[in-house]
VODRENTOR-376193 format. One record per atom (N, C-alpha, C, O): x, y, z; residue in one letter. Coordinates in pm, whole numbers, plus 50000, padded with zeros to 5 digits. Example, Ala and Ser with C-alpha at 12.3 -4.5 7.8 and 13.67 -1.06 7.14 Angstrom:
2
513194943150780a/512304955050780a/513204967050780a/514244966850846a/512854977550708s/513674989450714s/512905000350787s/513415011450804s/
//
This chain:
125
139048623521736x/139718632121640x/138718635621529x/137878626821515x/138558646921440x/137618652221386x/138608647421264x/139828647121249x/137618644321195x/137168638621033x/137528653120938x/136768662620960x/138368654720859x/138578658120772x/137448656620704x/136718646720703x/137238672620616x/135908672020525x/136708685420429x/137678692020465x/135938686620303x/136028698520263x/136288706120270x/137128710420191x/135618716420406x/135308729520445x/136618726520523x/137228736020476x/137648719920616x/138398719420653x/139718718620517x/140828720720568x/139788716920409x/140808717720316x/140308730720237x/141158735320161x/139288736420242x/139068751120204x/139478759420262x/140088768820212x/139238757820386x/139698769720537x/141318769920480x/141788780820448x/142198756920467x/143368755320487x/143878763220362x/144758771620379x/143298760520225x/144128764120091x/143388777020095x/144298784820067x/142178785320114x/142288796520120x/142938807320245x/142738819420252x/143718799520333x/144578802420386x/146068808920337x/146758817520390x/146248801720223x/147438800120172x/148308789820203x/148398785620318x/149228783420075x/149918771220118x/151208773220026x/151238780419926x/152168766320071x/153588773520015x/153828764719844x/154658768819763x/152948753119819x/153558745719710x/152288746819627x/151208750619672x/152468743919525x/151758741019398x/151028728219317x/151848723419239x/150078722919312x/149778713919235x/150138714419136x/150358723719058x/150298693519129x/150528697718977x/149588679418909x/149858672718810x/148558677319010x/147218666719056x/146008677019027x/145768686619100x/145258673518906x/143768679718936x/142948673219037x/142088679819095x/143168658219070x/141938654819158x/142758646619315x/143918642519304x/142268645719399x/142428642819508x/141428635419602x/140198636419596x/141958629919665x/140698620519754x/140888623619893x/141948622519954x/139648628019944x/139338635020079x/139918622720168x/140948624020234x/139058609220164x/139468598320251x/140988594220257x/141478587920350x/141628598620150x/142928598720182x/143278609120257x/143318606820378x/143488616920230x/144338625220332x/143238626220471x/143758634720543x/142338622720519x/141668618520634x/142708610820695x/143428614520788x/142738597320621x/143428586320697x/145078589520711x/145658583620801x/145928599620617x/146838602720653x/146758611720722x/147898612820767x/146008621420773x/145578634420865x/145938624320992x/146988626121054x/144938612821030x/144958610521156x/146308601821189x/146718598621301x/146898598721054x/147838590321141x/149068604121147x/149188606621267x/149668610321094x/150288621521108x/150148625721263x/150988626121353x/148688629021260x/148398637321383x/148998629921517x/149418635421619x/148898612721480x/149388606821596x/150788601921603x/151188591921662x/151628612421516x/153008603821486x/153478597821425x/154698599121423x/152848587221333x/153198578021226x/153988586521098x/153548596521040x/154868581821080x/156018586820996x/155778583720860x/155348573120815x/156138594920793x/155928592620625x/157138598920542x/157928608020568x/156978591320439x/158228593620371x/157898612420287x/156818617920266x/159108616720264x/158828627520184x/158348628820083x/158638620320000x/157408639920041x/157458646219928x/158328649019790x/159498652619805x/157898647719682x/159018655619633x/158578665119523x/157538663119460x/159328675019501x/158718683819472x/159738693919367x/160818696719420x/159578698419256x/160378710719152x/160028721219122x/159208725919043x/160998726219219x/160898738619214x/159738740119360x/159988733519462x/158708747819355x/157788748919438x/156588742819389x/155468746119429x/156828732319287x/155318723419228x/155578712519290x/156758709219304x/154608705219337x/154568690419395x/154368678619303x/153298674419259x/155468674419284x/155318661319160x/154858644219190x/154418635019121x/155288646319342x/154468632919419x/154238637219573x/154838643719660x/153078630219560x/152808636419757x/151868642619797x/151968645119917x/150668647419736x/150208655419684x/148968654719841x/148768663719921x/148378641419839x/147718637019949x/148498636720112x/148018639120223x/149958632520067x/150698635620228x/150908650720299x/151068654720414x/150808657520148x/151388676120196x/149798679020230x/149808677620352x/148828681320204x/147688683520242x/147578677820390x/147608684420494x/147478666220377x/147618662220510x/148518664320643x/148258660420756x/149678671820596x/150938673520679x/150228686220718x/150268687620840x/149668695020663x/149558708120690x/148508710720766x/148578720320843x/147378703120759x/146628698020842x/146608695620986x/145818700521067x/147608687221010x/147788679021117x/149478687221175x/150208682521262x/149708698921104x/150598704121144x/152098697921150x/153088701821212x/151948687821071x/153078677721063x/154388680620971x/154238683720853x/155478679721023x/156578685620893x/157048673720827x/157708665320888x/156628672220658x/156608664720602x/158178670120484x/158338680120413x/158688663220501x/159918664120424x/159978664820285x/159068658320232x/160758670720206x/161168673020100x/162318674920012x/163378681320017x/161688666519921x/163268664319818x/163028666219700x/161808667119684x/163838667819567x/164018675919508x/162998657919358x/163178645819369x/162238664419265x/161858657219182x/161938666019060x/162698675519042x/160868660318966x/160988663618871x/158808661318813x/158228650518804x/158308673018793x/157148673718728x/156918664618569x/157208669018458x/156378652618599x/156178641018477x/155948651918379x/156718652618283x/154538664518397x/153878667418293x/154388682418322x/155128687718405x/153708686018222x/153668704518227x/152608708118282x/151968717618238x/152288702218376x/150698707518389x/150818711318567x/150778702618655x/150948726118592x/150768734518700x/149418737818667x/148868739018557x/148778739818837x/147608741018811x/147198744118967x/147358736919065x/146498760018956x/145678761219143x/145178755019159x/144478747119096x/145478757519281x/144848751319423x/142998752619400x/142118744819437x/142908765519324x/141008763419351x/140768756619214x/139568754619197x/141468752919122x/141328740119007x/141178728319077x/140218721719036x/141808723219170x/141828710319198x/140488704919252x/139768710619333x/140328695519206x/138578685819280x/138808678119404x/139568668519391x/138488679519479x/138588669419643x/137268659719624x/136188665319646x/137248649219595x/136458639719548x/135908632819721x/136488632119829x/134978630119689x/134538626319890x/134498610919864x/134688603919964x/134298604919752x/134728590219688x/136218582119684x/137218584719617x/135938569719798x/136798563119844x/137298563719710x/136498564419617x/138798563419685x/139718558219590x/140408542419593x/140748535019501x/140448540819743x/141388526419714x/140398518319779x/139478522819846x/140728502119750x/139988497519786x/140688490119917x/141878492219940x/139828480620012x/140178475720128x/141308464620115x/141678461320228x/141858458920033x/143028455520058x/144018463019988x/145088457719954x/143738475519962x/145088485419918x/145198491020083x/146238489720148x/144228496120125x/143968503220218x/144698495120383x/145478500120464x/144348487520383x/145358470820457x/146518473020460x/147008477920562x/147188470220361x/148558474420286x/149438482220330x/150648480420345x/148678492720354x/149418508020380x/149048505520486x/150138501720526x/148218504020596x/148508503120696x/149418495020791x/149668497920908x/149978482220704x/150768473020715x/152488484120704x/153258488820788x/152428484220596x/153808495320546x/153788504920666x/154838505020730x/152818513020708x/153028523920739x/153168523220901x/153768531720967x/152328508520973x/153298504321110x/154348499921121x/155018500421224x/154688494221008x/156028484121014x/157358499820978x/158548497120990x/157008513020941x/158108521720923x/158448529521053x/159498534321096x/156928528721107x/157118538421212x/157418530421333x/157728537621428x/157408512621370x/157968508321486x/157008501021573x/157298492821660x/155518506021528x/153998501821584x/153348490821552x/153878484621460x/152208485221604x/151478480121583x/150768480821502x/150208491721507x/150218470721366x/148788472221310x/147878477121388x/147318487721361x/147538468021526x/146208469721580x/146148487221632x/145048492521645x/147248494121655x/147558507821749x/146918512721565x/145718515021550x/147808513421456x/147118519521351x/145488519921280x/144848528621221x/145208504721324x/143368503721323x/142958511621385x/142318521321344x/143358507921550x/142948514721625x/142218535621621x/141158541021653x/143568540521561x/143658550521539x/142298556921442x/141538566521453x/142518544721335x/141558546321211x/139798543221239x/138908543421154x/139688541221340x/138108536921398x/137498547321391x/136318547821426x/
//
């Protein structure tokens, strides 16, 4: 499965995308690792989102759109006032979490969808 990079979330948002930031920065390796598990099925909780701004989720909707995945949505509320494009936002190529956050969620995220840790490592190799 091909690695999420940049030029693949450029292609996508100068594509056009239906929601709004409302996150200046973002981490590529995240939505990588949610890209591939999406792509293989692993289930994620929704989005949520006011109005057409995204107030949490920000890394799963990138990734859903990606991987062509329909990622659900429910109704929130924007903490801040702060809307802001898509070509504002920074895609940082710098891991954000560290290896036992990263554990974690892979723990959570077999135990929702019915799978194995090792099938979710697996995936992540």
């Amino acid at each position: 499965m091909e690695k999420i990079t940049s030029m693949h979330i450029t292609k996508l948002l100068d594509a056009g995308v239906a929601l709004t930031p409302s996150q200046a920065k973002l981490c590529i390796p995240i939505i990588n690792r949610l890209y591939i598990k999406m792509a293989n099925g692993i289930k994620f909780a929704s989005i949520t989102v006011d109005g057409d701004v995204i107030s949490n989720g920000h890394h799963r909707y990138i990734a859903s759109l990606l991987a062509e995945y329909e990622i659900g949505k429910v109704p929130g509320v924007v903490s801040k006032n702060v809307v802001i494009g898509w070509e504002s936002v920074v895609f940082e190529e710098e891991e954000w979490e560290e290896p036992d956050q990263i554990h974690e969620f892979n723990v959570q995220d077999a135990a929702e969808s019915g799978i194995s840790l090792e099938i979710i490592m697996g995936l992540l190799k």
